[in-house]
C-alpha positions in Angstrom: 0.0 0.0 0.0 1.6 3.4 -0.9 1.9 6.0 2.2 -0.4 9.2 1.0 -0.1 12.8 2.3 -3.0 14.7 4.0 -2.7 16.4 1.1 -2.7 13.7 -1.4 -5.8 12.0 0.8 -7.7 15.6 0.4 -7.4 15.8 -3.0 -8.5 11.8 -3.8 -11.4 13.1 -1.3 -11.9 16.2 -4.0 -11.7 13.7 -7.0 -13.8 11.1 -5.5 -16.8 13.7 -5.1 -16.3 15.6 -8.5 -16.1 12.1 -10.1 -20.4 11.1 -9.3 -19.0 7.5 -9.1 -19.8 5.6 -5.6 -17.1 4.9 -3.4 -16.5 1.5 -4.5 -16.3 2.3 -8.3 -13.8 5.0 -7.6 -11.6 2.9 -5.6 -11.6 0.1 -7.5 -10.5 2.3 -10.5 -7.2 3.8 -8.0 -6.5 0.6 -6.5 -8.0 1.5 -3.1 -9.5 -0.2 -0.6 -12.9 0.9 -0.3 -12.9 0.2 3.6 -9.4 2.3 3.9 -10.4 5.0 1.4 -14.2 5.5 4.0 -11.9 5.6 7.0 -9.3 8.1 6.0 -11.8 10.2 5.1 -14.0 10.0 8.3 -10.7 10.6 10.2 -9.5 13.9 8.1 -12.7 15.8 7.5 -14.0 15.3 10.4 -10.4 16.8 11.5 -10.7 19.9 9.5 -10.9 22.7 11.1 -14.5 24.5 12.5 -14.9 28.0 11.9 -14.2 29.7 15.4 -17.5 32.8 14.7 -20.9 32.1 13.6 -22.3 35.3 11.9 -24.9 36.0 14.4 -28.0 38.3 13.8 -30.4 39.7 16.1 -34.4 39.3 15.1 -36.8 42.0 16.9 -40.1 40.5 18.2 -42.8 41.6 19.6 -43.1 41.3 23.6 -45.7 38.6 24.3 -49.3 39.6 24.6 -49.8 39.3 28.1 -53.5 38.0 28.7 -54.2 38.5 31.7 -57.5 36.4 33.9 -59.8 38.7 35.3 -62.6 37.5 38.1 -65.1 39.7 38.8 -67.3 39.0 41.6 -69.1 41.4 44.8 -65.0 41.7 45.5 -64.6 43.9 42.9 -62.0 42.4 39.7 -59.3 40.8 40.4 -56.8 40.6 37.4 -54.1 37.6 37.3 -51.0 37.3 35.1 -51.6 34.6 32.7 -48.4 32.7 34.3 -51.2 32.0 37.2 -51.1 28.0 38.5 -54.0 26.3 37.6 -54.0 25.0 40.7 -53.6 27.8 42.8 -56.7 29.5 40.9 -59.2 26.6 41.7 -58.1 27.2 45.6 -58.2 30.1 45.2 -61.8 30.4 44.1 -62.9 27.3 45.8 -61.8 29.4 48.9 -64.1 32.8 47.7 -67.5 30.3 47.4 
């Protein structure tokens, strides 16, 4: 088996995906091994180097619509942020009847 570069791995890489021939056909037609050819390459792209910044944008939203629950009753109203427990708000007027 010939010894290959990074660079000489890169470029079969380069020719391999310009080619539109499967993996198999292309090795067979440089006297690869198919098995050798797939783990060289999983072992140097995956080594290439990330990008250290993301281009990062900010998107303006609306604040959410705060709904709030209002009871009315002979109390008077009694407005609740929406965040309210369901829980708490059954007690609650389970503990007004």
């Amino acid at each position: 088996m010939k010894a290959r570069t990074r660079d000489e791995w890169l470029s079969l890489f380069k020719e391999h995906k310009e080619s539109g021939l499967n993996a198999t056909e292309f090795c067979k037609g440089k006297s690869l091994n198919p098995k050798y050819f797939s783990l060289r390459r999983k072992q140097l792209l995956n080594d290439e180097p990330k990008q250290a910044f993301v281009r990062a944008s900010t998107v303006r939203s609306a604040p959410p619509k705060i709904n709030p629950i209002s009871l009315q009753g002979r109390f008077g109203i009694l407005s609740l942020p929406d965040s309210t427990s369901p829980e708490w708000l059954a007690s609650f007027i389970k503990a007004l009847a």
